[in-house]
C-alpha positions in Angstrom: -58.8 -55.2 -5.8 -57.8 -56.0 -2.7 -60.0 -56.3 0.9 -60.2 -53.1 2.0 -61.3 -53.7 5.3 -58.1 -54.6 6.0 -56.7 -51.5 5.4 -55.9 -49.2 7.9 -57.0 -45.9 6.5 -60.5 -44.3 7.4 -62.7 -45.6 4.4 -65.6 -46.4 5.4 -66.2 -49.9 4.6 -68.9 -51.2 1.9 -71.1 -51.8 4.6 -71.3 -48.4 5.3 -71.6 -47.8 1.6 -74.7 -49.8 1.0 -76.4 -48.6 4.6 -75.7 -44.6 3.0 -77.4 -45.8 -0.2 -79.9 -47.9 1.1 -80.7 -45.0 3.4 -80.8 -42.1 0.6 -84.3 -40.7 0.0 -85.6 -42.4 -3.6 -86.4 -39.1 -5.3 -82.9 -37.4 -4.7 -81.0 -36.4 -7.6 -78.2 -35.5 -5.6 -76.4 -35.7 -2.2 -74.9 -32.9 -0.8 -70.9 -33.2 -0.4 -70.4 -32.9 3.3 -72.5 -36.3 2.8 -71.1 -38.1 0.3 -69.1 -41.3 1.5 -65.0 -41.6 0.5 -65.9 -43.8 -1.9 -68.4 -41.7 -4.1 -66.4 -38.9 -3.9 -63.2 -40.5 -5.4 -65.5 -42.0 -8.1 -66.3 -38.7 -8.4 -62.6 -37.5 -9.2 -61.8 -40.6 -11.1 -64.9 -39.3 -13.7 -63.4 -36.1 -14.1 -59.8 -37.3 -14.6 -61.3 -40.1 -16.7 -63.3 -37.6 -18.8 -59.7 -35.3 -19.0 -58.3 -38.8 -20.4 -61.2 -39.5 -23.2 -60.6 -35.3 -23.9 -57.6 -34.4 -24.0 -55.6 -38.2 -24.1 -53.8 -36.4 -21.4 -51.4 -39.0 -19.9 -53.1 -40.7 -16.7 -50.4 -39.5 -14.3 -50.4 -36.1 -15.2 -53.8 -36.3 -14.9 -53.6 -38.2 -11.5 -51.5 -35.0 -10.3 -53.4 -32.3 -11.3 -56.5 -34.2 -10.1 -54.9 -34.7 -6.6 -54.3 -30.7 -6.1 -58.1 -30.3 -6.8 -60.2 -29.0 -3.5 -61.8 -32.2 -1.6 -59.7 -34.7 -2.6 -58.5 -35.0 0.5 -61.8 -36.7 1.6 -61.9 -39.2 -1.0 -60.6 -42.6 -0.7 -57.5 -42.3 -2.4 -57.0 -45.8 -3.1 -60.3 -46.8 -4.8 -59.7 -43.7 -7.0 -56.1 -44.9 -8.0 -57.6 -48.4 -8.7 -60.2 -46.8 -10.8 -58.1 -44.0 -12.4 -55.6 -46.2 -13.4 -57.8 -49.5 -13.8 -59.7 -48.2 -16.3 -56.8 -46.4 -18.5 -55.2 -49.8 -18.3 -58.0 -51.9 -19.3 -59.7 -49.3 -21.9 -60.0 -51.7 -24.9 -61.4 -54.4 -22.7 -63.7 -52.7 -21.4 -65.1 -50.9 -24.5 -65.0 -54.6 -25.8 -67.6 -55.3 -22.8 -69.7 -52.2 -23.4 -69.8 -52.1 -27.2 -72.4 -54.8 -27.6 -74.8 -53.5 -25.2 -74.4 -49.6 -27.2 -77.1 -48.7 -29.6 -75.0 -46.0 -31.0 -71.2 -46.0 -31.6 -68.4 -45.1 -29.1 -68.3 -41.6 -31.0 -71.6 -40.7 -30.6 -71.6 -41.2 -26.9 -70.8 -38.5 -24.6 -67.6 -38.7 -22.8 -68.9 -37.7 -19.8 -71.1 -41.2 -20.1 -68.0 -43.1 -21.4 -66.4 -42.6 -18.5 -69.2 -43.6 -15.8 -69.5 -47.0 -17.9 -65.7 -47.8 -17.7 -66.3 -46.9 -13.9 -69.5 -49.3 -13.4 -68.1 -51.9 -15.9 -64.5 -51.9 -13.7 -66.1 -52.2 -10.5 -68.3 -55.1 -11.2 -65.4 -56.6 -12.5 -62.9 -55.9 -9.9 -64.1 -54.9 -6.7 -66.1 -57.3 -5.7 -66.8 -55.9 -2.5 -68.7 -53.7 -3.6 -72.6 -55.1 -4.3 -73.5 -54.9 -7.8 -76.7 -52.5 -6.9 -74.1 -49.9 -5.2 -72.2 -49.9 -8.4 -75.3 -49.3 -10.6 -76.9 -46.7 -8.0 -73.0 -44.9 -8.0 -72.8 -44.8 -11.5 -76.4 -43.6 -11.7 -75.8 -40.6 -9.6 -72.6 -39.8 -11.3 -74.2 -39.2 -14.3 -77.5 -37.4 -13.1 -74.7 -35.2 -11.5 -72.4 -35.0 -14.3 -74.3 -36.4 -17.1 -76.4 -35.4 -20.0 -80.5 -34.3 -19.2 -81.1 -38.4 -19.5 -77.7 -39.7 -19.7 -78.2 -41.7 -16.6 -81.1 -43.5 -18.0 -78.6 -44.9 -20.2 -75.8 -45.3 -18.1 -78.5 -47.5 -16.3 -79.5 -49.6 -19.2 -76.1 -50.5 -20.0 -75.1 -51.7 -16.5 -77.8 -53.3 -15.3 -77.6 -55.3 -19.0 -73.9 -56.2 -17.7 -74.7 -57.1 -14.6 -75.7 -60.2 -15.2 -72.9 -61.0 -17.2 -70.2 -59.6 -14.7 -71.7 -60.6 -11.6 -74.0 -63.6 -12.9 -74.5 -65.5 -8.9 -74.6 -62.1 -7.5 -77.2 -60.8 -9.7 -79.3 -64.0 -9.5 -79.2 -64.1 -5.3 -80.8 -60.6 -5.6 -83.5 -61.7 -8.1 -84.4 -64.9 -5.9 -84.6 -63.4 -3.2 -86.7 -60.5 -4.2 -84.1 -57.7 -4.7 -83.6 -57.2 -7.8 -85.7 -57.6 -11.3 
């Protein structure tokens, strides 16, 4: 993915992102939507096309249109969506390669709904680079205590923060040294 501070649409950029997460209250479950940032909200639309993907196998530009026409999409940052709609259809089987050895279960067994928040997590560390590695995981976390199964983002959570190492090694190891991260 490109920088996207050099775009000239309204995104907020990840700075913004990481103050709005840094900033969010530890024992929310939830924001509420006027408050969401672009960025959450179009990971937010890439799950549920994502999921209508893993479903129905519905082709992703059918998907991308119906998904588009849905109320609030207007707010979302468009182009991180269509990097992470598209991104993650495209680069399925790599992905699953990634996430396969960390399962403790197979792919079958594991809700679609979770599926989908790991190809988002795993994508992003992989290719936006912008955005931190703990944004990612806290994203992906929400998505799933949003969307997700009673303790589905407990997993979600296992799984990336066992990839993040792997995906973003000197990232990861910068927050441990200097105290913010395990």
């Amino acid at each position: 993915m490109t920088d996207e501070s050099s775009t000239t649409d309204n995104t907020p950029d990840i700075a913004t992102e990481t103050a709005t997460e840094s900033n969010k209250p530890a024992t929310s479950g939830t924001r509420k939507s006027s408050a969401k940032p672009a960025r959450s909200r179009s990971r937010e639309f890439a799950l549920q096309a994502l999921y209508q993907h893993i479903v129905g196998r519905n082709e992703a530009s059918d998907i991308d249109l119906f998904t588009r026409d849905l109320s609030g999409f207007h707010k979302a940052d468009s182009a991180h969506y269509d990097a992470l709609l598209y991104g993650c259809i495209e680069q399925a089987n790599s992905l699953d390669a990634l996430i396969a050895p960390k399962l403790d279960r197979n792919f079958a067994e594991i809700s679609p709904v979770e599926h989908a928040i790991m190809w988002i997590g795993v994508y992003e560390m992989q290719h936006c680079l912008d955005v931190p590695w703990r944004v990612v995981l806290n994203e992906c976390i929400e998505l799933a205590k949003d969307f997700g199964g009673t303790d589905g983002h407990k997993y979600v959570n296992a799984l990336l923060g066992g990839l993040a190492p792997e995906l973003r090694s000197a990232e990861v190891q910068a927050d441990r040294q200097s105290g913010r991260a395990k």
